[in-house]
Structure formats: structure tokens, C-alpha cells
PyMOL Python script that loads the backbone (N, CA, C, O; Angstrom):
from pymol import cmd

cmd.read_pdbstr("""\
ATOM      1  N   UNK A   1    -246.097 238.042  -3.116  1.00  0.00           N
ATOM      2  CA  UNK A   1    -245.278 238.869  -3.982  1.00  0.00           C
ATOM      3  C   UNK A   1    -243.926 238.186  -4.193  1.00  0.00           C
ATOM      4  O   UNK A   1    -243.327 237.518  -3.351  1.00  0.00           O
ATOM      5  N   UNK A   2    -243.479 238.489  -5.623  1.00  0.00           N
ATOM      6  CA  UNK A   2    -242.182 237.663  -5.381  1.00  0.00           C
ATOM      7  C   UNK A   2    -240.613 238.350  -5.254  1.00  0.00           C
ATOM      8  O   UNK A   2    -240.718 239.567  -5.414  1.00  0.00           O
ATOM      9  N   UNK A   3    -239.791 238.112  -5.117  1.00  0.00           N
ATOM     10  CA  UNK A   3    -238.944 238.737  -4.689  1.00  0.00           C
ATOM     11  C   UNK A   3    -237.825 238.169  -5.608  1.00  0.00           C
ATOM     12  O   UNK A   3    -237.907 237.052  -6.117  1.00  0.00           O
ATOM     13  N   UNK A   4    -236.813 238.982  -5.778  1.00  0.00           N
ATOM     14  CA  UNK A   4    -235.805 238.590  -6.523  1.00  0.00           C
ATOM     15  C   UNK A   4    -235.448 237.099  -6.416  1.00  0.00           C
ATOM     16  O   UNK A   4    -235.135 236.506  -7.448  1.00  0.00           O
ATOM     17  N   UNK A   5    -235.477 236.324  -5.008  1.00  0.00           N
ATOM     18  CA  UNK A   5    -234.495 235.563  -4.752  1.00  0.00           C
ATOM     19  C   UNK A   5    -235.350 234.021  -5.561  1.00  0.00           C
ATOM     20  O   UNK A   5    -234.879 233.012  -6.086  1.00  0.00           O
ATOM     21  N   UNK A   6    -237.071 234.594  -5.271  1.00  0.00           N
ATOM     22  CA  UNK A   6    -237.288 233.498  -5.530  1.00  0.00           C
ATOM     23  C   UNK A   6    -238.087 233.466  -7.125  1.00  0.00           C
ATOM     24  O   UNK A   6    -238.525 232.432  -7.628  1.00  0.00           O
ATOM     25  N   UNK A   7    -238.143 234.585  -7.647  1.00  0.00           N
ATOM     26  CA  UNK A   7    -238.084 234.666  -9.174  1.00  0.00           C
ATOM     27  C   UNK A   7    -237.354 234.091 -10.037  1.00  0.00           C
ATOM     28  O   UNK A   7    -237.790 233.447 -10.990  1.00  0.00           O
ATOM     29  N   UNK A   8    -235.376 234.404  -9.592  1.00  0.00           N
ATOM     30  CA  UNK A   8    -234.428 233.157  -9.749  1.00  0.00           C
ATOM     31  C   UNK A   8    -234.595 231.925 -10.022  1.00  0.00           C
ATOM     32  O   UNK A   8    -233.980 231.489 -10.995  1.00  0.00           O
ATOM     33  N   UNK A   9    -235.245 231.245  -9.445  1.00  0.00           N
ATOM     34  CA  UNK A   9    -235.649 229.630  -8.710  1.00  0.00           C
ATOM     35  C   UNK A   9    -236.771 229.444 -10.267  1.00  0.00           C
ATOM     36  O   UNK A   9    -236.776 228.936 -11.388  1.00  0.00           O
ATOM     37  N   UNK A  10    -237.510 230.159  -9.449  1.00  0.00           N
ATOM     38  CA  UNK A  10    -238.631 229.647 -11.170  1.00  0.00           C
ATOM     39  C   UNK A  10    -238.446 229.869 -12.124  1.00  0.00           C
ATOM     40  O   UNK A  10    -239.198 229.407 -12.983  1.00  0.00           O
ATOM     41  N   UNK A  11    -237.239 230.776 -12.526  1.00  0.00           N
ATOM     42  CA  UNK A  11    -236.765 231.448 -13.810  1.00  0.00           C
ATOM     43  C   UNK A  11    -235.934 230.205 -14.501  1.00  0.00           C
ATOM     44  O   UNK A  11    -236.076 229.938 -15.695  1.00  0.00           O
ATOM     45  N   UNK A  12    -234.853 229.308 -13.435  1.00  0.00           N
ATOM     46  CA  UNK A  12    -233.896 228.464 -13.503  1.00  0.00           C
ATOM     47  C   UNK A  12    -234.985 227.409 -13.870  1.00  0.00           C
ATOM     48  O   UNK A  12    -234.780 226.692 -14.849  1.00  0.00           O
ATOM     49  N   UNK A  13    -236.011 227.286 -13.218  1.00  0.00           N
ATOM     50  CA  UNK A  13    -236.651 226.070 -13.552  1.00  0.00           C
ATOM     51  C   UNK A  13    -237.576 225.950 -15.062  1.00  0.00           C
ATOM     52  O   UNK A  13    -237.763 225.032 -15.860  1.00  0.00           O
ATOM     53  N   UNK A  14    -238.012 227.322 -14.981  1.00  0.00           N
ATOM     54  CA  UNK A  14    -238.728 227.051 -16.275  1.00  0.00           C
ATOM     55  C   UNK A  14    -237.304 227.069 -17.590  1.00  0.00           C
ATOM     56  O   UNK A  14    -237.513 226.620 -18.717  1.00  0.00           O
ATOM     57  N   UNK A  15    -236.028 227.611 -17.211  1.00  0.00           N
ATOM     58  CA  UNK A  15    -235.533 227.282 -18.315  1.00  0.00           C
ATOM     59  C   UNK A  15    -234.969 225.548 -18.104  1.00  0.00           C
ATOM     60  O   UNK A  15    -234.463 224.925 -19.038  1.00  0.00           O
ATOM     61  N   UNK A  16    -235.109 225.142 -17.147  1.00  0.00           N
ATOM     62  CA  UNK A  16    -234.570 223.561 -17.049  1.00  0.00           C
ATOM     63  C   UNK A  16    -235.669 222.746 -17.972  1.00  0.00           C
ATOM     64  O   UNK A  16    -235.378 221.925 -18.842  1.00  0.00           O
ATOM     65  N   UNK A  17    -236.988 223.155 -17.589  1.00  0.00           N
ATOM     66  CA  UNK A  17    -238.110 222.380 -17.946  1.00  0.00           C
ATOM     67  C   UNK A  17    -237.940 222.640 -19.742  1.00  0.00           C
ATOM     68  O   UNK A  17    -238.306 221.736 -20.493  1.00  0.00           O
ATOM     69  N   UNK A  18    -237.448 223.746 -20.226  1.00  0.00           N
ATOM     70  CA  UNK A  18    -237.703 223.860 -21.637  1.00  0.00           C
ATOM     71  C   UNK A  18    -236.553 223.224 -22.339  1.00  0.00           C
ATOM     72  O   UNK A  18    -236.337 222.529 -23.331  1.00  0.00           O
ATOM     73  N   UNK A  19    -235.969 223.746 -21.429  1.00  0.00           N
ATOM     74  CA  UNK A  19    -234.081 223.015 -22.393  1.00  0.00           C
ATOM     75  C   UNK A  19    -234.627 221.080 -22.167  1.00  0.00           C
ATOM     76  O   UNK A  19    -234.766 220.337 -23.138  1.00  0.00           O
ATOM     77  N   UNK A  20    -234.835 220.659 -20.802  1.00  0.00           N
ATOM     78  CA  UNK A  20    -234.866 218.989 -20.690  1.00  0.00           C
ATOM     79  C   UNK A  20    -235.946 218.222 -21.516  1.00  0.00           C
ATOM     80  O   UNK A  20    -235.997 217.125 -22.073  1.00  0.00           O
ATOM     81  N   UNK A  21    -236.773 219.265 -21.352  1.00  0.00           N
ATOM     82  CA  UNK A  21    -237.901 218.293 -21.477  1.00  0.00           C
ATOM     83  C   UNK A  21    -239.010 218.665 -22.702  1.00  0.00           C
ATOM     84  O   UNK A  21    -239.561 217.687 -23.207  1.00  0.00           O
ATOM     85  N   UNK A  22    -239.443 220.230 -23.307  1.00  0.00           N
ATOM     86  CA  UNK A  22    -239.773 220.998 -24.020  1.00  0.00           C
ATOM     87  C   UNK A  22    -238.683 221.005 -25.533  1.00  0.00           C
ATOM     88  O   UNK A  22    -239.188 220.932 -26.653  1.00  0.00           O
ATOM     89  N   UNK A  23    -237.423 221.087 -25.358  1.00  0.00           N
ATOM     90  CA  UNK A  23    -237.441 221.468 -26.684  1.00  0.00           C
ATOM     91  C   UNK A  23    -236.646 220.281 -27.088  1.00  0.00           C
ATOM     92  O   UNK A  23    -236.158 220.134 -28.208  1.00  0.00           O
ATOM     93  N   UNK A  24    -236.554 219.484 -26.150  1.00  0.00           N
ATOM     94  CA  UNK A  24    -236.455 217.786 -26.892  1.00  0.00           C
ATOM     95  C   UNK A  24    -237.896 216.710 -27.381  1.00  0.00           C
ATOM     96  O   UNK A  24    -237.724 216.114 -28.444  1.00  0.00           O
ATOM     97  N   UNK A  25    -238.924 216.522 -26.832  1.00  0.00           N
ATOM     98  CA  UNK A  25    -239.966 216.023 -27.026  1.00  0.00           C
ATOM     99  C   UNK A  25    -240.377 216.475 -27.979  1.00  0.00           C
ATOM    100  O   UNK A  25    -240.886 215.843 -28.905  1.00  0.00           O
ATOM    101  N   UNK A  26    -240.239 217.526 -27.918  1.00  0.00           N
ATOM    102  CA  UNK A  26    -241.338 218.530 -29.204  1.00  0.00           C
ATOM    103  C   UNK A  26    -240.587 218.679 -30.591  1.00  0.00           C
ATOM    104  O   UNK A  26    -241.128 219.334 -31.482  1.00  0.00           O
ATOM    105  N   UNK A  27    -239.192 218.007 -30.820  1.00  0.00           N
ATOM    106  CA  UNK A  27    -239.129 217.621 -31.873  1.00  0.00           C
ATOM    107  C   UNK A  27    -238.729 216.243 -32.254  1.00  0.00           C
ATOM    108  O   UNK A  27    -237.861 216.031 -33.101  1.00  0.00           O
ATOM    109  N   UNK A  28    -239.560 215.030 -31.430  1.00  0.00           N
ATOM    110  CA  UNK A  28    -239.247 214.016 -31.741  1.00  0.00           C
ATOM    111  C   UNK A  28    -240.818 213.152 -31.691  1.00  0.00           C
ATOM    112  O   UNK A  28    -240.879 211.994 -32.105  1.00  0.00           O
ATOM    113  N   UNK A  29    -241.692 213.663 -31.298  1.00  0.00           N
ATOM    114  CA  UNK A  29    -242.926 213.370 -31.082  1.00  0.00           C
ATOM    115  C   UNK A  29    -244.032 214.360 -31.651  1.00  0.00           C
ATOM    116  O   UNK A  29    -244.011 215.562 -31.386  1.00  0.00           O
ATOM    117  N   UNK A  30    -244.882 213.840 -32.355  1.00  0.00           N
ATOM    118  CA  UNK A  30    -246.486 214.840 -32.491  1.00  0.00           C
ATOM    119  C   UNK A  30    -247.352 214.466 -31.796  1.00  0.00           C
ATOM    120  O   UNK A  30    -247.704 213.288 -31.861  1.00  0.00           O
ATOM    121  N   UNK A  31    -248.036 215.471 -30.808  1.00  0.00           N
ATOM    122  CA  UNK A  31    -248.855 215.474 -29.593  1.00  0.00           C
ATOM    123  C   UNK A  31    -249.960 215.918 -30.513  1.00  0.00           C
ATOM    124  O   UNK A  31    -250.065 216.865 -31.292  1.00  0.00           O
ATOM    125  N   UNK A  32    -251.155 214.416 -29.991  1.00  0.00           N
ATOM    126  CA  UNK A  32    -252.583 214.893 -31.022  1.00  0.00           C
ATOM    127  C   UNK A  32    -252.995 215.869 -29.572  1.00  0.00           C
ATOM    128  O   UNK A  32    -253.188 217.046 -29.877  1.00  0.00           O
ATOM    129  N   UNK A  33    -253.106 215.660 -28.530  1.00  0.00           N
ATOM    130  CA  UNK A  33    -253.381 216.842 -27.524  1.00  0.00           C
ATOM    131  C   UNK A  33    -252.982 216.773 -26.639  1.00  0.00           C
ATOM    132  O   UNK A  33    -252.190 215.875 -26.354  1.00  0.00           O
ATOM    133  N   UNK A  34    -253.538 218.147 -25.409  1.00  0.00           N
ATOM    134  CA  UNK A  34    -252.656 218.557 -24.362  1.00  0.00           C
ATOM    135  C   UNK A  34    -252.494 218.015 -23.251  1.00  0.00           C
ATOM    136  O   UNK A  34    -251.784 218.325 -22.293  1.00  0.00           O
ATOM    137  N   UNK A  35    -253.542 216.766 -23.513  1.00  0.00           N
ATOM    138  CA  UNK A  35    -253.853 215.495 -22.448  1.00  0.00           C
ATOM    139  C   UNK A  35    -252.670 214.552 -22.450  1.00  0.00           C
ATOM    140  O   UNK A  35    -252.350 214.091 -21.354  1.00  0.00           O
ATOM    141  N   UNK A  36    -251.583 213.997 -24.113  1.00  0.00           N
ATOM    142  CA  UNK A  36    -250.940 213.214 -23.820  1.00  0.00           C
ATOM    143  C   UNK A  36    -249.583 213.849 -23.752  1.00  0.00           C
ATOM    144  O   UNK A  36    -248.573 213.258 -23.371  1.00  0.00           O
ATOM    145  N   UNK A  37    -249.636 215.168 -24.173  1.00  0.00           N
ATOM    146  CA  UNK A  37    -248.452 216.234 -23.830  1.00  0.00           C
ATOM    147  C   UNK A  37    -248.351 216.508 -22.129  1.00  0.00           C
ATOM    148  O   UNK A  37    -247.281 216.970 -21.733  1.00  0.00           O
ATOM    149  N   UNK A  38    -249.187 216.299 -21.342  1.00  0.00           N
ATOM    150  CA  UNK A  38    -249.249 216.804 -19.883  1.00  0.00           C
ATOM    151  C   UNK A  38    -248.900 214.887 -19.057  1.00  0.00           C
ATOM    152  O   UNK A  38    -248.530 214.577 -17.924  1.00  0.00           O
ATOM    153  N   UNK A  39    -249.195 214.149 -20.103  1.00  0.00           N
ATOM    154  CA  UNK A  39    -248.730 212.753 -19.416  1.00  0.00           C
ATOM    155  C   UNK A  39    -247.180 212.633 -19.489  1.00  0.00           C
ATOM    156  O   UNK A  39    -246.713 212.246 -18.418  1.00  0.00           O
ATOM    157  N   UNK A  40    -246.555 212.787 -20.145  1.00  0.00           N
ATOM    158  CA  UNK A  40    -245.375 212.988 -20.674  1.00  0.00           C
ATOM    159  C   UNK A  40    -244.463 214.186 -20.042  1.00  0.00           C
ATOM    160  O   UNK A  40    -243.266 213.943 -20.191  1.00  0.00           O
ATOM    161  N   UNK A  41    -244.595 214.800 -19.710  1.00  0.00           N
ATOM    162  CA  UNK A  41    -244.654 216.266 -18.683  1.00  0.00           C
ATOM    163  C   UNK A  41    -244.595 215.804 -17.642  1.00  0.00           C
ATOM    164  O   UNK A  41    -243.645 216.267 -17.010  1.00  0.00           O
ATOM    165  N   UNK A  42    -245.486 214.670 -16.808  1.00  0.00           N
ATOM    166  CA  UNK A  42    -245.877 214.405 -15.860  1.00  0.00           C
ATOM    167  C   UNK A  42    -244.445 213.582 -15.301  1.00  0.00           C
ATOM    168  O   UNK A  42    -243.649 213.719 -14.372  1.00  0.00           O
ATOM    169  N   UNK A  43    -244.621 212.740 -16.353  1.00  0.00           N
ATOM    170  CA  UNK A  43    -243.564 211.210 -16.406  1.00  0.00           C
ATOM    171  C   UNK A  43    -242.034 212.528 -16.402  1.00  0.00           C
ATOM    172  O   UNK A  43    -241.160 211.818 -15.905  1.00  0.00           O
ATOM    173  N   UNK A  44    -241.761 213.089 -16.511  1.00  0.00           N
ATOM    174  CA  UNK A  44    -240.446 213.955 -16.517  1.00  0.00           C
ATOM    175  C   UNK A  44    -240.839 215.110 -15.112  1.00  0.00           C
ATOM    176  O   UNK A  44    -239.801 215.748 -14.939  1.00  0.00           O
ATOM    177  N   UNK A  45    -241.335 215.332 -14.642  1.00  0.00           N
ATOM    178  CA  UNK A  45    -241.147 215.766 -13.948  1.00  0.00           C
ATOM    179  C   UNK A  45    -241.081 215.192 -12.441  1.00  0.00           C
ATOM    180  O   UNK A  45    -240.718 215.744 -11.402  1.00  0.00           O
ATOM    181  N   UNK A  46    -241.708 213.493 -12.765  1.00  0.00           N
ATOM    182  CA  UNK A  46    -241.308 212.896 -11.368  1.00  0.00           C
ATOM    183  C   UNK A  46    -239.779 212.492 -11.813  1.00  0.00           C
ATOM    184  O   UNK A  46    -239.024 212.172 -10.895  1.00  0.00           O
ATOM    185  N   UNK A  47    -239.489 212.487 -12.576  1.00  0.00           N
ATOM    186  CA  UNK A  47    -237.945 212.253 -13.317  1.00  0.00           C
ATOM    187  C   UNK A  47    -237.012 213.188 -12.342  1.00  0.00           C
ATOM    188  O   UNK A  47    -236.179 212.852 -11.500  1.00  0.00           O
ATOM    189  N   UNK A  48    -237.508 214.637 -12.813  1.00  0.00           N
ATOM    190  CA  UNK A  48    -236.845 215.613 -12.185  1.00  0.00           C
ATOM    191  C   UNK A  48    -236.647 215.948 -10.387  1.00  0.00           C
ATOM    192  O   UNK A  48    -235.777 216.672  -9.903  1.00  0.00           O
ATOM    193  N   UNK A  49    -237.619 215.264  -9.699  1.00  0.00           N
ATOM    194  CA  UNK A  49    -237.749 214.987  -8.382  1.00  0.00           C
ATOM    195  C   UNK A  49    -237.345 214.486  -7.732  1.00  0.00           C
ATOM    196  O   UNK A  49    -236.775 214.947  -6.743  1.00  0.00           O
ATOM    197  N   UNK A  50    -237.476 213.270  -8.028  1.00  0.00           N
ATOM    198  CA  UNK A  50    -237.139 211.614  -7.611  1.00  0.00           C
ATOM    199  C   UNK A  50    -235.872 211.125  -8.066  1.00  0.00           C
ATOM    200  O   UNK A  50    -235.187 210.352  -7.395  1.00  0.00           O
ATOM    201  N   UNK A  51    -235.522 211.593  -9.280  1.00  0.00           N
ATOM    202  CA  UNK A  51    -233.896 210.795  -9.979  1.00  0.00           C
ATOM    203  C   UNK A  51    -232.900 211.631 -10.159  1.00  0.00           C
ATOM    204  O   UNK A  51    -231.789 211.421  -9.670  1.00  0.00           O
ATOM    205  N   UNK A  52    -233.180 212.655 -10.868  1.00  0.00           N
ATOM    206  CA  UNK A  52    -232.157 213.681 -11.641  1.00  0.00           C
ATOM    207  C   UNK A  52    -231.730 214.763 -10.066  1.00  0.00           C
ATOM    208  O   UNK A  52    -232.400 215.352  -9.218  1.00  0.00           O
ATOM    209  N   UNK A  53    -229.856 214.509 -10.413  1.00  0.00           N
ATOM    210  CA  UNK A  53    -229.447 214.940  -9.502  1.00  0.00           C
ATOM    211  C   UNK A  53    -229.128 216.567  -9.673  1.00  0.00           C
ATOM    212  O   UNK A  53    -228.883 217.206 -10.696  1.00  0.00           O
ATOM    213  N   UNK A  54    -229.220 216.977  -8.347  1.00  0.00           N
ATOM    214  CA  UNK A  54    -229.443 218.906  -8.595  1.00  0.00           C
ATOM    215  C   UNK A  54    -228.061 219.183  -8.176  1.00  0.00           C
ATOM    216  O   UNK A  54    -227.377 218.593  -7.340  1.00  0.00           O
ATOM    217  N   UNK A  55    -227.629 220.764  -9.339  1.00  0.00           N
ATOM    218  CA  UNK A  55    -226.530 221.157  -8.508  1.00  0.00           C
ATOM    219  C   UNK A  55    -226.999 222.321  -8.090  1.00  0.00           C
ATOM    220  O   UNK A  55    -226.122 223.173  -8.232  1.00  0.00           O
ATOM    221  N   UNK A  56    -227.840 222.697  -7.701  1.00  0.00           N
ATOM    222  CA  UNK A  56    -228.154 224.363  -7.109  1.00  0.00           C
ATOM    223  C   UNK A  56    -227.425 224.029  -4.909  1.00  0.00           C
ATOM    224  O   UNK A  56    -227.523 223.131  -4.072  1.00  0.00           O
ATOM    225  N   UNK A  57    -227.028 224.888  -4.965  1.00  0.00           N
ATOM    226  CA  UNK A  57    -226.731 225.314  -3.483  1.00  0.00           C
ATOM    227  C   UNK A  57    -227.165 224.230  -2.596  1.00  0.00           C
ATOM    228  O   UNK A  57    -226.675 223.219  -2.092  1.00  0.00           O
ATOM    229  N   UNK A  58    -228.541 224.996  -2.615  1.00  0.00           N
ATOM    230  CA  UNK A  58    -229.851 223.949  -1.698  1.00  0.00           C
ATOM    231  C   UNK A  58    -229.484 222.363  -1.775  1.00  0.00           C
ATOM    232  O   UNK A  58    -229.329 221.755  -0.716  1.00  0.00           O
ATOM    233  N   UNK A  59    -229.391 221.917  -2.603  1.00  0.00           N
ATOM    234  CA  UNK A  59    -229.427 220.805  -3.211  1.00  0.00           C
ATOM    235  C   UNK A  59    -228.295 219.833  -2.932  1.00  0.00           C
ATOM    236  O   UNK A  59    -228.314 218.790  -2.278  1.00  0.00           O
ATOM    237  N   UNK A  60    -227.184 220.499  -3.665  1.00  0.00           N
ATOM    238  CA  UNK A  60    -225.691 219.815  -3.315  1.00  0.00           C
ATOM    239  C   UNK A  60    -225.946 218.848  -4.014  1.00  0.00           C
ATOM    240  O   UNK A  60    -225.772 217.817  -3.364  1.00  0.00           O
ATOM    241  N   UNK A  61    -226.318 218.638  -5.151  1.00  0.00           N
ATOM    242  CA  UNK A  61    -226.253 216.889  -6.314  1.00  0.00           C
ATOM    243  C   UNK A  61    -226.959 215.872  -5.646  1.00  0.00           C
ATOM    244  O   UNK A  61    -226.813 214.672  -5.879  1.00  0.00           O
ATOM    245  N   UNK A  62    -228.037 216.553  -4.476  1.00  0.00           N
ATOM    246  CA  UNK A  62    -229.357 215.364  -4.290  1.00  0.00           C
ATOM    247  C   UNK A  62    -230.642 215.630  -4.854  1.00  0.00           C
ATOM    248  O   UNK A  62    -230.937 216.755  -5.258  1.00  0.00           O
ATOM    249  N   UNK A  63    -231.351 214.748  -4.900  1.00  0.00           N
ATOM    250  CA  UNK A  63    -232.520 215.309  -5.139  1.00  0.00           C
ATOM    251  C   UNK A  63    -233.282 215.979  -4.650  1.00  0.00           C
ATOM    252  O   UNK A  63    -233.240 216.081  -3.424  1.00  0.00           O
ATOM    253  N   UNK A  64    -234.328 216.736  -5.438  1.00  0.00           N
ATOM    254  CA  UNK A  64    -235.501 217.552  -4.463  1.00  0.00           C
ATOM    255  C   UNK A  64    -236.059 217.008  -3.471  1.00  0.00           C
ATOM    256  O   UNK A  64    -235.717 217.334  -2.335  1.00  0.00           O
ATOM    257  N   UNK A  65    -237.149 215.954  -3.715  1.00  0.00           N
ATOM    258  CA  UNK A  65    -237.414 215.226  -2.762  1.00  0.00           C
ATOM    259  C   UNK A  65    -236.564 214.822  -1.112  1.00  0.00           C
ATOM    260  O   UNK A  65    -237.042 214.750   0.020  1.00  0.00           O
ATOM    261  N   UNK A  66    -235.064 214.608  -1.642  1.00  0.00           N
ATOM    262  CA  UNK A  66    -234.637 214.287  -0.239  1.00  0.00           C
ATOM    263  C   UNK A  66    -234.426 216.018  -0.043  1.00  0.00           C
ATOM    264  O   UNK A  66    -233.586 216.362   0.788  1.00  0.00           O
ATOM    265  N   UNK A  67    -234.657 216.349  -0.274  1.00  0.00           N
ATOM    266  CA  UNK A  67    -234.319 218.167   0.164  1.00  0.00           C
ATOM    267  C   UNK A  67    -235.711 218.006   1.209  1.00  0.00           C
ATOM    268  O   UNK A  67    -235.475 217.761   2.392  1.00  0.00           O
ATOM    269  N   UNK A  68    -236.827 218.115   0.863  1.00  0.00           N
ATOM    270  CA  UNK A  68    -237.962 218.217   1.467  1.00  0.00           C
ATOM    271  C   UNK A  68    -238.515 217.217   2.376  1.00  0.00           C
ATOM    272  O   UNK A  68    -239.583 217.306   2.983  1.00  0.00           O
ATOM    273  N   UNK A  69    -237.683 216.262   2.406  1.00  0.00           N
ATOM    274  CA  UNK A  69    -237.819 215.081   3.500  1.00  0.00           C
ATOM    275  C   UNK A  69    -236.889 214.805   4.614  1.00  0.00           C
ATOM    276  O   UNK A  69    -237.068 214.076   5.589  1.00  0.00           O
ATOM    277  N   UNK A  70    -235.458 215.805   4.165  1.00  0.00           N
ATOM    278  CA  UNK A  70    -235.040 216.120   5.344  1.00  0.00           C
ATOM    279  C   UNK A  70    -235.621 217.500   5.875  1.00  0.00           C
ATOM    280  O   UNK A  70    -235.982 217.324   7.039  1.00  0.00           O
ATOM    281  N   UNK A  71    -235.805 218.565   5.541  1.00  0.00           N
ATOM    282  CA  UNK A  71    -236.780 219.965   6.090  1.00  0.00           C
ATOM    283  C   UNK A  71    -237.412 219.392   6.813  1.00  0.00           C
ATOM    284  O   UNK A  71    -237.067 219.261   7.987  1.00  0.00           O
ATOM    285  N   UNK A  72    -238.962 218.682   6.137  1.00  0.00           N
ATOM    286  CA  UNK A  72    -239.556 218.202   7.128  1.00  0.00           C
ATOM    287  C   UNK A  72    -239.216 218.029   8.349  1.00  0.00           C
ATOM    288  O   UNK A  72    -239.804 218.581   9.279  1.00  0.00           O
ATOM    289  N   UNK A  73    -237.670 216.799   8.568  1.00  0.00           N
ATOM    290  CA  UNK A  73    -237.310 215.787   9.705  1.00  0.00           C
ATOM    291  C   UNK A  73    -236.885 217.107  10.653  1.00  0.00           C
ATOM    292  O   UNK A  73    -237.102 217.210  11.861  1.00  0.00           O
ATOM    293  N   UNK A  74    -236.402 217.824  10.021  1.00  0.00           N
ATOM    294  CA  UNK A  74    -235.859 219.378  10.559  1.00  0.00           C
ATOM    295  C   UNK A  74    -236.480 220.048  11.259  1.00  0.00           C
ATOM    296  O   UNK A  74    -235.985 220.759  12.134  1.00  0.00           O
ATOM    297  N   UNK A  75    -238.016 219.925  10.939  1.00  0.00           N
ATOM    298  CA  UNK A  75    -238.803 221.162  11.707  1.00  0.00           C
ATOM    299  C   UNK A  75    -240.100 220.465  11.897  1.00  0.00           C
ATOM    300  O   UNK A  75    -241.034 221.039  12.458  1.00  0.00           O
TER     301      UNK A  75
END
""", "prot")
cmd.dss("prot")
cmd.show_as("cartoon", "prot")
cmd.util.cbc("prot")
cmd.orient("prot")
């Protein structure tokens, strides 16, 4: 069930994913299908992981990834 706190989180993300990556592609490219639209998706969202720096709380202007690779070292 989800709970306010973490409805937030996916709410922030699906508007990150539409503002970054959705309503720029989609008017600079025609996708013959949802196969080379989901490669492209793909390629931006290791973007969003691996490079692009976060300012949410959690985060502090690192990336996700090192978020979840120190947790790990954590517990």
C-alpha cells in the first residue's frame, strides 16, 4: 500500500521522467515503435542513475546509485 511519503517519490519522478526525457524526445524524434522508444528510455534512465546529479534530501547532489551502494555498505 502506498503511503503519502512514498507516492511523493514516484509522483516527483514520473514528473522528472516527463519534463527530461518525454516531452523533449517526443518532439524532436518519430518513434516507428515502442521497441526503439523503450531503447532510448533505457539510455536516459541509466543517465538518470549513474550521472545526473540529485537534489532531493536523500540524495544531497549525488547520485542514486551511490545512494544504494552506500545503504548497502550500511547494512
Amino acid at each position: 500500500m502506498a503511503t503519502p511519503q512514498t507516492n511523493g517519490f514516484a509522483e516527483r519522478f514520473n514528473r522528472t521522467v516527463r519534463e527530461e526525457f518525454f516531452d523533449l524526445v517526443l518532439r524532436q524524434k518519430l518513434y516507428t515503435g515502442v521497441e526503439e522508444l523503450q531503447k532510448d528510455l533505457n539510455e536516459w534512465l541509466r543517465h538518470y542513475n549513474y550521472e545526473r546529479p540529485h537534489q532531493g534530501y536523500r540524495n544531497m547532489g549525488s547520485r542514486p546509485i551511490k545512494t544504494i551502494k552506500t545503504f548497502k555498505k550500511q547494512h
